[in-house]
PAZAPA-4460 file (N, C-alpha, C; in steps of 0.05 Angstrom, whole numbers, plus 32768, in hexadecimal, padded with zeros to 4 digits):
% residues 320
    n_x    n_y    n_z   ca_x   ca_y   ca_z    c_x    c_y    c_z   seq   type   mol
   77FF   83A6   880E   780C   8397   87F8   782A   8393   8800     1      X     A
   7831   837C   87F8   7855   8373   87FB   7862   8380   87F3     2      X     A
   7873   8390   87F9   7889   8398   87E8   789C   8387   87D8     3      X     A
   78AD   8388   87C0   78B7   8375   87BD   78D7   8388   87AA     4      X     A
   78E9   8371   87B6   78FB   8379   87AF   7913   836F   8792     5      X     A
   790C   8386   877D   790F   8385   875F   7922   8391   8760     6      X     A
   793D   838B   8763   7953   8397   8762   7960   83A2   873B     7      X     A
   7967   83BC   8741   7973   83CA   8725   7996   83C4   8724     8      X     A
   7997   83B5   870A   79B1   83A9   8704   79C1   83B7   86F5     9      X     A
   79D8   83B6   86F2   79E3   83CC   86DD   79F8   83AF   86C4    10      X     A
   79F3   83AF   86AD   79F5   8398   86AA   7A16   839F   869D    11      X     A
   7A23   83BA   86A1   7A37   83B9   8699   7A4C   83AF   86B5    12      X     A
   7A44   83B0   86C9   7A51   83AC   86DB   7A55   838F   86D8    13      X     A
   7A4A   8379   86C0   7A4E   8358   86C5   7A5D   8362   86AD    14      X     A
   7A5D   836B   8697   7A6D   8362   867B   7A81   8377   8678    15      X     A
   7A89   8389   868C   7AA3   839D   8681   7AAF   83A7   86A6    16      X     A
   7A9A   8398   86BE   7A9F   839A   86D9   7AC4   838A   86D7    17      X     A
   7ACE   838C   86F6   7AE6   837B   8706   7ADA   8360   8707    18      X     A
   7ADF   834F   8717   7ADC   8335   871D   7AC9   833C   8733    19      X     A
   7ACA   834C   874C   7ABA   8351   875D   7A9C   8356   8754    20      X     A
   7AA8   8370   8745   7A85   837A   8741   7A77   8365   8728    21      X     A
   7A8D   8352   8716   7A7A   833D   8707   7A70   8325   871A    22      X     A
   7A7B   8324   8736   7A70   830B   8741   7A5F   831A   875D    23      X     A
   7A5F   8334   875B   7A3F   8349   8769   7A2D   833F   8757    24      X     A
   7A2C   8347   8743   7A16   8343   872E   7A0F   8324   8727    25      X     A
   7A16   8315   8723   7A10   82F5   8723   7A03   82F0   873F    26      X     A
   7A11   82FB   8751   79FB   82EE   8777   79DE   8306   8772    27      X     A
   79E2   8319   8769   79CA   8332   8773   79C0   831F   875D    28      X     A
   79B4   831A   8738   79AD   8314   872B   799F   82F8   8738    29      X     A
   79B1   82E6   8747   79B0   82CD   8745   7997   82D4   8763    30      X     A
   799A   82DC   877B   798F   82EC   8791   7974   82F5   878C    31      X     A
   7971   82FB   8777   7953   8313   8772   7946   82F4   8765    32      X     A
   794C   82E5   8750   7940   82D7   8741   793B   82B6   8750    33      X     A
   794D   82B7   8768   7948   82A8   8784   792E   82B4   8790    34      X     A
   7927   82C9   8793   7917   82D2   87A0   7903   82DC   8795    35      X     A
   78FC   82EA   877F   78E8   82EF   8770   78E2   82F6   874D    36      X     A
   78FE   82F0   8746   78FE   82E6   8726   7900   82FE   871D    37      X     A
   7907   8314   8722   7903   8327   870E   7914   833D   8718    38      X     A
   7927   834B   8708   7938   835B   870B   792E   8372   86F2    39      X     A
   7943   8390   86F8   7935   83A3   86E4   795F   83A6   86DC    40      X     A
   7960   83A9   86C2   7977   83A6   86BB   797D   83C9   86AC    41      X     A
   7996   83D0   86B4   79A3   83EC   869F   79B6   83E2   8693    42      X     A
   79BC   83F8   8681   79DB   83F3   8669   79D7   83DA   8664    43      X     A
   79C2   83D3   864E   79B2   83B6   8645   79C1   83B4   8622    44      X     A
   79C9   83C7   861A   79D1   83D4   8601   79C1   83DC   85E8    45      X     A
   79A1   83E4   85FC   7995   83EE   85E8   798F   840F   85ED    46      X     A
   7994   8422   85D6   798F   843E   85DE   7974   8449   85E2    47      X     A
   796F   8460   85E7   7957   846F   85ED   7950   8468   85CF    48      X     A
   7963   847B   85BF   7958   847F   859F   794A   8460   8598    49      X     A
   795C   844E   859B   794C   843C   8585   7935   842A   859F    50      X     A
   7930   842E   85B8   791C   8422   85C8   7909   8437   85B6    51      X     A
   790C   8453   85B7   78F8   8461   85AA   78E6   8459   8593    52      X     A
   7901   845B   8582   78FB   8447   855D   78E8   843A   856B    53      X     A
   78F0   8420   8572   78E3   8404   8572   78C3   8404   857B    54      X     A
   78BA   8414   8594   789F   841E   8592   7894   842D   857C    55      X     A
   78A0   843A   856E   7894   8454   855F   788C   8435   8542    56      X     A
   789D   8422   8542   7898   840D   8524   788A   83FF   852B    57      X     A
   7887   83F6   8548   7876   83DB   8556   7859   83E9   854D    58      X     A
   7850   8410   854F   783B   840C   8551   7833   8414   8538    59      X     A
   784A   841D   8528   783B   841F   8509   782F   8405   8508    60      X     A
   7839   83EA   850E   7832   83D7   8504   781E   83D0   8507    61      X     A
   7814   83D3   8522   77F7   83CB   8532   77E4   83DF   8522    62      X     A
   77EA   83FA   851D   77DB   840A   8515   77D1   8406   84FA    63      X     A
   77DB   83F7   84E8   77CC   83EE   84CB   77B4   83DB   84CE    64      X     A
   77A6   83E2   84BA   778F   83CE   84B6   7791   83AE   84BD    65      X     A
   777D   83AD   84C7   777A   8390   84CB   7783   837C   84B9    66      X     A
   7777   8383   8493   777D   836E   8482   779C   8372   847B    67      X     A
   77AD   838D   847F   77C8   8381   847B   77D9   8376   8498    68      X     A
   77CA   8373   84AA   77E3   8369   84BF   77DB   834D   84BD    69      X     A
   77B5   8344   84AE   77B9   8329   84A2   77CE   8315   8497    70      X     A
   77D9   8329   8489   77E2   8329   8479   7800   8317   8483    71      X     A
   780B   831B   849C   781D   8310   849F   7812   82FD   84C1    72      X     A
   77FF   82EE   84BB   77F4   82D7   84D0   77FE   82C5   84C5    73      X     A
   7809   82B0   84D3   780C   8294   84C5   780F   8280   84E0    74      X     A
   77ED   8272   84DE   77E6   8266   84F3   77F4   824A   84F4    75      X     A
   7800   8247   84E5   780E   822A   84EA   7824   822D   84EE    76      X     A
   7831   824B   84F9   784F   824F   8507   7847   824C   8523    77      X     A
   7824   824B   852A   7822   8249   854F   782F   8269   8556    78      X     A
   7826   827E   8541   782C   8293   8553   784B   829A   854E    79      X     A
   785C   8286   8545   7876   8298   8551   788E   82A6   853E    80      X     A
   787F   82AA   8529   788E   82BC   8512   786D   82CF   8507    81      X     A
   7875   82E5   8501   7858   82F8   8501   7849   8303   8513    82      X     A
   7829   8307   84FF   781D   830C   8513   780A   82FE   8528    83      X     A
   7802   8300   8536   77E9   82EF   8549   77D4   8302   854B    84      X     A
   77B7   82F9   8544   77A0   8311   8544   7799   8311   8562    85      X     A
   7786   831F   856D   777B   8322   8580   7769   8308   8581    86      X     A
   776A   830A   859D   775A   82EE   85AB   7767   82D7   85B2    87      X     A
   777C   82CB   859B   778C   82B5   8594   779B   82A6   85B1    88      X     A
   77A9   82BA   85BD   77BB   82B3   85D8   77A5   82B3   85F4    89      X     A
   77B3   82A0   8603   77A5   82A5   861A   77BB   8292   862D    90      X     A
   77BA   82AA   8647   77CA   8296   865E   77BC   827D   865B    91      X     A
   77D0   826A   8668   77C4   824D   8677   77B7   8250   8689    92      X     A
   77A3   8236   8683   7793   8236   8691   7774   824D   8691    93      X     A
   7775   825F   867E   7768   8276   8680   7756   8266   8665    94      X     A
   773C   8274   8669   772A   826E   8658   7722   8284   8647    95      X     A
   772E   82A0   8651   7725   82BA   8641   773E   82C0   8636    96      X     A
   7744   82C5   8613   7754   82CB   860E   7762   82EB   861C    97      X     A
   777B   82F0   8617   778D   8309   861F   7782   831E   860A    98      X     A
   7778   833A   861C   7777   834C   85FF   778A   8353   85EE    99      X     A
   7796   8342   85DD   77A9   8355   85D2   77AE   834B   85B8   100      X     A
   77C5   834E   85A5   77C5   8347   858D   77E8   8348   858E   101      X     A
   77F6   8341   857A   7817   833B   8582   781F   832D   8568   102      X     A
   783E   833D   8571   7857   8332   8546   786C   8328   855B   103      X     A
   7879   8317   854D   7882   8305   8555   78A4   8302   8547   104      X     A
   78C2   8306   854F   78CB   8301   853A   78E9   82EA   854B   105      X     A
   78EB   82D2   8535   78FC   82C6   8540   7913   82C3   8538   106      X     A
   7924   82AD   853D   7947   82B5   8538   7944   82AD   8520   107      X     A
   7966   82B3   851B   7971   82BA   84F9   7986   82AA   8501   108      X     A
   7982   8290   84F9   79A0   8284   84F6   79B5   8287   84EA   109      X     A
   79C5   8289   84FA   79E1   8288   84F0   79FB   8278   84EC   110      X     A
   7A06   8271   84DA   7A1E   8261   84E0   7A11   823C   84E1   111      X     A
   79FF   823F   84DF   79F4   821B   84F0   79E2   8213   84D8   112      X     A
   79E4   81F9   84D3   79C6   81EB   84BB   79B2   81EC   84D4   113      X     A
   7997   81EF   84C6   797E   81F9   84CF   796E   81EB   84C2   114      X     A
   7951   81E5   84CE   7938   81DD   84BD   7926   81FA   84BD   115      X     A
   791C   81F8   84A1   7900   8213   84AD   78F0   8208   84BD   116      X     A
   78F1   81EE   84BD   78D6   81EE   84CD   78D7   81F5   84E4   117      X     A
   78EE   81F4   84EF   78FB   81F9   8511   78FE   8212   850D   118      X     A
   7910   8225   84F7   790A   823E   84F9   7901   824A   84DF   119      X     A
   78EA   8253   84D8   78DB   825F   84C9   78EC   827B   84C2   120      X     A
   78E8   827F   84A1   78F0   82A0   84A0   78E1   82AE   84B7   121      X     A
   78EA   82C8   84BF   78DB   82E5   84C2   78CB   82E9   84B2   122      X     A
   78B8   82F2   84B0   78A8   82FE   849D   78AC   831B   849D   123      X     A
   78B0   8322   8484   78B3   834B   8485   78A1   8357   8479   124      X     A
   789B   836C   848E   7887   8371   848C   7895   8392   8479   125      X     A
   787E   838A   845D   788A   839E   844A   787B   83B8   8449   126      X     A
   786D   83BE   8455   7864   83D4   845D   7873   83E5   8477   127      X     A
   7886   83DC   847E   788D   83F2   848E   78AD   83DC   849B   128      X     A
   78C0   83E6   847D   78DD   83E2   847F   78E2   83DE   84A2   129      X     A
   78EC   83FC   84AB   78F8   83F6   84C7   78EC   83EB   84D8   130      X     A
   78D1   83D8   84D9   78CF   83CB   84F0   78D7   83B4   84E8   131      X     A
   78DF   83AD   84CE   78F0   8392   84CB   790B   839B   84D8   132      X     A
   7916   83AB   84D3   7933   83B5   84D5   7933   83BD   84F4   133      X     A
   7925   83C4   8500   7926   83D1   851D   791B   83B2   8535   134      X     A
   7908   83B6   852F   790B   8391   8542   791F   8379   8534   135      X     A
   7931   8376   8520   7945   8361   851E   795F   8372   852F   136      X     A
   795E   8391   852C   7971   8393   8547   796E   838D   8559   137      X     A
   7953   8394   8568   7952   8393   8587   794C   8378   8589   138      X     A
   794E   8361   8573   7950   834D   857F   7969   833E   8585   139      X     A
   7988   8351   8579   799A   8341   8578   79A5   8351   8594   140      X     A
   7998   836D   8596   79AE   8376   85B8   799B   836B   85C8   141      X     A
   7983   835F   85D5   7979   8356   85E4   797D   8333   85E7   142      X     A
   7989   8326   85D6   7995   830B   85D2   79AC   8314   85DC   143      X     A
   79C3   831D   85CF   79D5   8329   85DE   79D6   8330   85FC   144      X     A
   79C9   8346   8608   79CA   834C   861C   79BB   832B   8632   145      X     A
   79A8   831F   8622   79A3   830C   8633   79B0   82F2   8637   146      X     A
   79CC   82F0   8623   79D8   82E3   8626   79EC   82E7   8638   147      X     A
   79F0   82FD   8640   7A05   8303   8656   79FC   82F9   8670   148      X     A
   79E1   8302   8672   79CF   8308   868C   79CE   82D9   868E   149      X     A
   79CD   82D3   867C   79CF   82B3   8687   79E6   82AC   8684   150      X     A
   7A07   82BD   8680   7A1B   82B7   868E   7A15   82BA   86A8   151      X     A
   7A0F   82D0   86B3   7A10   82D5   86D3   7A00   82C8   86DB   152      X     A
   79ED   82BF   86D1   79DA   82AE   86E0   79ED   8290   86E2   153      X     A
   79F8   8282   86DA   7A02   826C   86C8   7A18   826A   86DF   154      X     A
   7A2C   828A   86E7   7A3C   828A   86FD   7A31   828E   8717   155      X     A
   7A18   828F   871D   7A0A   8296   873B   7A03   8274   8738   156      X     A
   7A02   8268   872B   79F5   8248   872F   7A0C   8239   8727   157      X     A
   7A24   8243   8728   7A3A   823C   8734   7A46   8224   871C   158      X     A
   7A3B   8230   86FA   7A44   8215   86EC   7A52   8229   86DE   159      X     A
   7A60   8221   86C2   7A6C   822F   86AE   7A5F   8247   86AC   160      X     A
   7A7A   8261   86A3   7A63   8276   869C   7A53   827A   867B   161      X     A
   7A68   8262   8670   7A4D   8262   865A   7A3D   8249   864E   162      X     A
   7A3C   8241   8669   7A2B   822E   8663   7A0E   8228   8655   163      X     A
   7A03   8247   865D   79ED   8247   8644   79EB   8247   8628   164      X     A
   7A0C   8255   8620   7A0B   825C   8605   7A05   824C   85F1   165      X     A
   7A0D   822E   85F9   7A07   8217   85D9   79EE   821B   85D5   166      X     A
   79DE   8218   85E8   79C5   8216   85EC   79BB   8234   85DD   167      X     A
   79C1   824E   85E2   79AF   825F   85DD   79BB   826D   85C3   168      X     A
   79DC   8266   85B7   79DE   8277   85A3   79D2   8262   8589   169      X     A
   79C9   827B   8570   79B0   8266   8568   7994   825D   8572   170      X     A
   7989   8266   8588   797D   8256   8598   795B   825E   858D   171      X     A
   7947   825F   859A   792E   825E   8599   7923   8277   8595   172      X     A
   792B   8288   85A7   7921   82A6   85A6   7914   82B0   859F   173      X     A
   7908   82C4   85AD   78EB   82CB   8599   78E3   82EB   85AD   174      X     A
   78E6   8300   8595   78DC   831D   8597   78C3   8328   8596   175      X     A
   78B1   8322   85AB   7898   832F   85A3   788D   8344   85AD   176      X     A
   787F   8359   8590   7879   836B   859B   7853   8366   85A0   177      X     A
   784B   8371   85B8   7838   8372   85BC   7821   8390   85BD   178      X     A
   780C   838C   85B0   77FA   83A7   85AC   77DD   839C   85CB   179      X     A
   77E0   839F   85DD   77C7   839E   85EB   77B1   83BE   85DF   180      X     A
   77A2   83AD   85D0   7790   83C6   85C4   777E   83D3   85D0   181      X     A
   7769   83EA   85D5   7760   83F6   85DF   774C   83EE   85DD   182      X     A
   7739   83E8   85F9   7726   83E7   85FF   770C   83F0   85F8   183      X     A
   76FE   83F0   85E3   76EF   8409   85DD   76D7   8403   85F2   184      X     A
   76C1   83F3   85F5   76B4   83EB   8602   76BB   83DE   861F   185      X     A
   76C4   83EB   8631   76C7   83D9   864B   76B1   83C5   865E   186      X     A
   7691   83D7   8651   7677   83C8   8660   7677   83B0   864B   187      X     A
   7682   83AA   8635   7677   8391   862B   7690   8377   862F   188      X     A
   76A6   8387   8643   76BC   8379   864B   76B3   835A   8657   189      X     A
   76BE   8343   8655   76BB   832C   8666   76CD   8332   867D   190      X     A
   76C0   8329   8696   76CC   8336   86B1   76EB   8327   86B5   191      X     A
   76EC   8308   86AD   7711   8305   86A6   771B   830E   8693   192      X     A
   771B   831F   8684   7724   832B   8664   7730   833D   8674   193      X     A
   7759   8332   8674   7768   8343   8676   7779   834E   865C   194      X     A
   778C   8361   8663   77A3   835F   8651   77B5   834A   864B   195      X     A
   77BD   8341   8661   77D5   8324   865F   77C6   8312   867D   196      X     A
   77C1   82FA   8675   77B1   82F0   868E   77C7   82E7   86A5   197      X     A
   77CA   82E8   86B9   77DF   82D6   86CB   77EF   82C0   86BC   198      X     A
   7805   82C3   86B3   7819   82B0   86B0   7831   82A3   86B6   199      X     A
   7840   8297   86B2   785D   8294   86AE   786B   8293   8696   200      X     A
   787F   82A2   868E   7894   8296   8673   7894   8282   8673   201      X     A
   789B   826F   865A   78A3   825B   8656   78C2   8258   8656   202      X     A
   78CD   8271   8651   78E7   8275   863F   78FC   826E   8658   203      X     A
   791B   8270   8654   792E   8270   8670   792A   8289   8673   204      X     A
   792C   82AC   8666   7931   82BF   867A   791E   82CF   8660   205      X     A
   790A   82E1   8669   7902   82F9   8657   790A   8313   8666   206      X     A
   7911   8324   8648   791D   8339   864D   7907   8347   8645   207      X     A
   78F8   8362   8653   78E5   836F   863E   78EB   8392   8644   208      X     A
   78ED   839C   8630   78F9   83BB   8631   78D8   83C5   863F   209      X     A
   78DD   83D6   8648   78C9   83E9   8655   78AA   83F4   8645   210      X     A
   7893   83E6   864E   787B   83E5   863A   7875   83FF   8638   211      X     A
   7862   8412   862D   785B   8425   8620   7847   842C   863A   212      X     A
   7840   841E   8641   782B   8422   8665   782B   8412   867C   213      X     A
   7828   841D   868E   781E   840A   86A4   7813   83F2   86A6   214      X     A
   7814   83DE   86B7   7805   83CB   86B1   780D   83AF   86BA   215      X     A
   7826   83A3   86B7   7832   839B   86C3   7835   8388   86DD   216      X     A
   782B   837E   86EF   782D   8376   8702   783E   8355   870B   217      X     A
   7848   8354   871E   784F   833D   8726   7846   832B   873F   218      X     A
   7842   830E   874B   7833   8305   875E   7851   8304   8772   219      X     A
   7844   8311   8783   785E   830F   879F   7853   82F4   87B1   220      X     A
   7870   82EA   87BE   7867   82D3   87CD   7854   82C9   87D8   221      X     A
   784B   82DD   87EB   7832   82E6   87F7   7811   82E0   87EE   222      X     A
   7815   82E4   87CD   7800   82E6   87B4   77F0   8302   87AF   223      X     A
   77F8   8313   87B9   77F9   832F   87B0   7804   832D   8791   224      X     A
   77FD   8348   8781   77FF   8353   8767   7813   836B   8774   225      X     A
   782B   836D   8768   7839   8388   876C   783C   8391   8751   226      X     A
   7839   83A8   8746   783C   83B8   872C   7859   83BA   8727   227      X     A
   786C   83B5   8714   7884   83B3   8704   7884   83C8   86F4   228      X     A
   7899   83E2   86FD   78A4   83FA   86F0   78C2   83F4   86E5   229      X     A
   78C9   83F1   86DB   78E7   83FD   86C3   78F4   841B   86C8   230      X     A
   7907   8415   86D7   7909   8438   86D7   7914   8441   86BC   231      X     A
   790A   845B   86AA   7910   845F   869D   7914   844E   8682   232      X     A
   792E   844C   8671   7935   8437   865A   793E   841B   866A   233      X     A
   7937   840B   8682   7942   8401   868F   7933   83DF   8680   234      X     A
   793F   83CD   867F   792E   83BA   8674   7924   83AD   8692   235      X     A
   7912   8396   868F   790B   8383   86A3   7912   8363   8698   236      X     A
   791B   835A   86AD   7923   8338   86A3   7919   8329   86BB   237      X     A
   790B   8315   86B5   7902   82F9   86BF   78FE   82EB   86B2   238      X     A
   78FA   82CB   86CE   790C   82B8   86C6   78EA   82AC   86B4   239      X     A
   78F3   8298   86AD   78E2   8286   86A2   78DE   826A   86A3   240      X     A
   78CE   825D   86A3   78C4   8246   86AA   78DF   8234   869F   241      X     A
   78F0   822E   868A   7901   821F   8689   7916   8221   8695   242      X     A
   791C   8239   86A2   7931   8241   86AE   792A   822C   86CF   243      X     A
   790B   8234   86D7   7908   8233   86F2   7906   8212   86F0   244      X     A
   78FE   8204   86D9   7907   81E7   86E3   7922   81E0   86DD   245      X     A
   7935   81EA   86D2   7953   81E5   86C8   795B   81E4   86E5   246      X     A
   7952   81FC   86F5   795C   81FC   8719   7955   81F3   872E   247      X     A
   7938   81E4   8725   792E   81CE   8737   7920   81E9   8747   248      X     A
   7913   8200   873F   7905   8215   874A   791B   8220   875B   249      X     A
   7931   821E   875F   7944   8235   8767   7940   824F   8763   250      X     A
   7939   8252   8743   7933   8270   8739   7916   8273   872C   251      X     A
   790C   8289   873A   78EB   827C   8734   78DC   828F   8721   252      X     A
   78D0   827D   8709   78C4   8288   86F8   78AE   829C   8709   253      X     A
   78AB   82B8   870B   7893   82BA   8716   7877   82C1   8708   254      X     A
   785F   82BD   8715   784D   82BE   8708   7849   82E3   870A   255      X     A
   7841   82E6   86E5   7834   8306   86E0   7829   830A   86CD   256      X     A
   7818   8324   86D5   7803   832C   86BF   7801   8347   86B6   257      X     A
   77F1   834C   869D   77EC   8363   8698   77CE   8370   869C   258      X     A
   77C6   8389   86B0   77B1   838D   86B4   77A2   83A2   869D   259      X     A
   7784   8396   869F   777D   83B4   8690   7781   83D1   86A4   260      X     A
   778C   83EA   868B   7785   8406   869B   776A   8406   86B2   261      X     A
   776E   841F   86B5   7754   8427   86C3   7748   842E   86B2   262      X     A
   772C   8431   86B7   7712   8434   869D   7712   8452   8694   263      X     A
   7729   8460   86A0   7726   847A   8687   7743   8479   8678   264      X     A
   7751   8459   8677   7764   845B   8665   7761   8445   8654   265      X     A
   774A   8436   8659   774A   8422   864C   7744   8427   862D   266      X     A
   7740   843F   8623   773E   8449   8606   775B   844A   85F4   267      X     A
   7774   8441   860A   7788   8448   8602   779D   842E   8605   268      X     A
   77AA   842B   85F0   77C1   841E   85E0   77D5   840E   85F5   269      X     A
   77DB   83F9   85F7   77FB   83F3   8602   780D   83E6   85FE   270      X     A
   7824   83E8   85F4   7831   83E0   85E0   784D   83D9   85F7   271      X     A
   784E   83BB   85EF   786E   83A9   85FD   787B   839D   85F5   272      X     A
   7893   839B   85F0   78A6   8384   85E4   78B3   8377   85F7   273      X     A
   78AB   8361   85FC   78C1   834A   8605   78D4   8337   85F4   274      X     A
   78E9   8339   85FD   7901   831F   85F4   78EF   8300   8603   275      X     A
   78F4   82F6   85F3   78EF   82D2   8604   7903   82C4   85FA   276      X     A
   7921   82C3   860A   7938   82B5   860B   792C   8295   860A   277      X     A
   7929   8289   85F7   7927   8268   85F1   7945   8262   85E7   278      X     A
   794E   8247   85F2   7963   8237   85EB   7961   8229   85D2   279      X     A
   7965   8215   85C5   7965   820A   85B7   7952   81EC   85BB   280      X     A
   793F   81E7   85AA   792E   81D3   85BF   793B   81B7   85C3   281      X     A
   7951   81B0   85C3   795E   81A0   85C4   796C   8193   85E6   282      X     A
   796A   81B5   85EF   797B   81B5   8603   795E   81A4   861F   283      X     A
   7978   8197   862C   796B   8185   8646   7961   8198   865E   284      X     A
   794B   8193   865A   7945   81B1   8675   793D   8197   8691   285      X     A
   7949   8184   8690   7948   8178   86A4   7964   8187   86BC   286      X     A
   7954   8189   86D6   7962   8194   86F0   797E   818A   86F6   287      X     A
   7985   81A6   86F8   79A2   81A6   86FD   79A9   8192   8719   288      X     A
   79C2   817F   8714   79C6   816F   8728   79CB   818A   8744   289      X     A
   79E3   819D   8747   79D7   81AF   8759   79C9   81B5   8762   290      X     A
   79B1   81B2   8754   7990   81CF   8760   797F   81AD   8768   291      X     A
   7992   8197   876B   7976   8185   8779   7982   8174   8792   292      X     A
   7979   8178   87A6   7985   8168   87BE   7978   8163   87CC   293      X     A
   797D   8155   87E9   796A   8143   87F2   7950   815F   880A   294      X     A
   7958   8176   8804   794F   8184   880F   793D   8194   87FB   295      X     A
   7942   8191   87DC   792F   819D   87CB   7932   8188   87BA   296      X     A
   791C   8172   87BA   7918   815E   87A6   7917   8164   878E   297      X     A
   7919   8154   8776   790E   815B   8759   78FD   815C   8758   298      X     A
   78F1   8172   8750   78D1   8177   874C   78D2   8176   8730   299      X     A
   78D7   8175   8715   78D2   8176   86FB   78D8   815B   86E9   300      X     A
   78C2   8154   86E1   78CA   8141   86C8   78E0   814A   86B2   301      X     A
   78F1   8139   86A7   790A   8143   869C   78FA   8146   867C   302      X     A
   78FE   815F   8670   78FB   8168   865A   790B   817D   864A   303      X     A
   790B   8177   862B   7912   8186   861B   790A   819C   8620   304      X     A
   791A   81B7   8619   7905   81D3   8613   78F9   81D2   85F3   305      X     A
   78F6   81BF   85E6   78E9   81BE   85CD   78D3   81B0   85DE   306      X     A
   78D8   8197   85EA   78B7   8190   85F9   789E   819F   8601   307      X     A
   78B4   81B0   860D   78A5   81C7   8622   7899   81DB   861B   308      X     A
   78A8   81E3   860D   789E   8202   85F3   7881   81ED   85E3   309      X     A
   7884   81D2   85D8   786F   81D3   85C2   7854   81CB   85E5   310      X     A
   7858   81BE   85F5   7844   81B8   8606   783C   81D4   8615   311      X     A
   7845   81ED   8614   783D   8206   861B   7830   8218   860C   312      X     A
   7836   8212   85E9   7832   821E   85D5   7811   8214   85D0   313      X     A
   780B   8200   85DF   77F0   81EA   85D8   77E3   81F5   85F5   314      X     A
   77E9   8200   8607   77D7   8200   8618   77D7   8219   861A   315      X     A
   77DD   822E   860F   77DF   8248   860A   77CC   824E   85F1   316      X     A
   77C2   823E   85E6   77B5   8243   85CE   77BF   824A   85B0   317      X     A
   77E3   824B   85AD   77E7   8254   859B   77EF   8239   8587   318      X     A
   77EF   8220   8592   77EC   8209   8589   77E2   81F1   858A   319      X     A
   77D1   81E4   8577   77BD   81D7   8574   77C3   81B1   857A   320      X     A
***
């Protein structure tokens, strides 16, 4: 198998670093996601205590009855405020849904006129206070922290360093926690029936704190599967499909999945939260005049990230 090289970032060294070590971190950031999209990030500004919280509420939630987590489905959000039952999602292109089931929570405008229809309340879930209160934190330090992480990116591609911000404060965002549930029967398994099938983000960069198990994997150049560890509270960030056409594939979404355990763990639970950094769907994710020259043509049709999100949301299954 390929080795592959997932470099560990310290993310205070870009927002409280010299000038040196903030323009180390913009080439190493900009370097890894040139080469294989995915970096493992520290000092993200979320603590042990509340990474703890946030699993201990994600699985009260999963853990209630079926008819109250009904209770907060609402299939004409396409999935992206609430819950989503099992079956519902599935990579592209895949014909077997992902095992899993997933809550969903998106931004809270501020300061700006809004439609609901563009952003829907949260739904709160009144059976169990702090997982309203505990994921609307960890969704404002992982927006935060990922807004820094696309300054440096923003200064490795050599444009403004906040060039992302119109675009992302306010922006699309979306916190989901995911329950891959336990296998009870593995012989009556369909032989593609994974956890997360081979994908790519849609989003410019996901941030996802460290899942509850193993599982993980990423496709190396080569087309090898290499397994993705977090050391410790360490988060992981890659890029995403809007990002990698904004750069004309400079920075490359890479393709990954989640495997089932081995068959004497497949009785058992796995619980992940990813950030999915979305812009505002407004913004032109047509290729940067930089990232296209006569040596790397335009490869992408010029599109909105509102285009792109609802044409991914439809081939993903979560919209009709």
């Amino acid at each position: 198998m390929a080795l592959v090289n997932i470099p560990r970032l310290d993310l205070l060294q870009y927002t409280e670093g010299t000038s040196e070590q903030r323009h180390q971190f913009a080439q190493d950031i900009g370097k890894a996601f040139n080469e294989t999209g995915f970096v493992t990030i520290a000092n993200h500004g979320l603590s042990p205590e509340l990474i703890n919280e946030l699993y201990a509420v994600v699985k009260a939630f999963f853990e209630q009855d079926e008819a109250t987590k009904l209770k907060y489905e609402f299939p004409e959000l396409a999935g992206q405020r609430g819950y989503t039952v099992k079956g519902k999602e599935k990579a592209k292109d895949a014909s077997t849904p992902d095992l899993k089931e997933f809550w969903q929570r998106g931004q809270t405008i501020v300061g700006e006129e809004y439609s609901k229809v563009d952003f829907p309340d949260n739904p709160l879930v009144a059976e169990l206070p702090r997982f309203n209160e505990v994921t609307a934190e960890i969704y404002k330090k992982l927006e935060d922290a990922g807004r820094n992480l696309l300054k440096a990116i923003a200064t490795y591609l050599e444009l403004e360093e906040d060039y992302f911000e119109q675009y992302v404060i306010n922006g699309n965002s979306i916190l989901r926690a995911i329950h891959y549930f336990p296998i009870e029967n593995p012989d009556a398994l369909s032989p593609d029936a994974v956890r997360a099938g081979a994908h790519e983000d849609i989003n410019l960069i996901t941030l996802l704190i460290g899942a509850s198990a193993d599982g993980l994997e990423v496709m190396t150049k080569e087309g090898d599967w290499f397994p993705i560890k977090a050391k410790g509270e360490d988060i992981v960030v890659n890029v995403g499909d809007m990002l990698q056409r904004l750069t004309n594939n400079k920075l490359k979404s890479t393709t990954h999945r989640v495997v089932n355990p081995p068959r004497e763990l497949m009785k058992t639970s796995r619980f992940s939260v990813p950030f999915f950094l979305h812009p505002k769907a407004a913004m032109n994710l047509a290729s940067l005049d930089s990232c296209v020259s006569e040596a790397y043509p335009k490869v992408y049709e010029d599109y909105t990230a509102g285009q792109y999100l609802d044409e991914r949301l439809r081939e993903i299954g979560l919209k009709m």
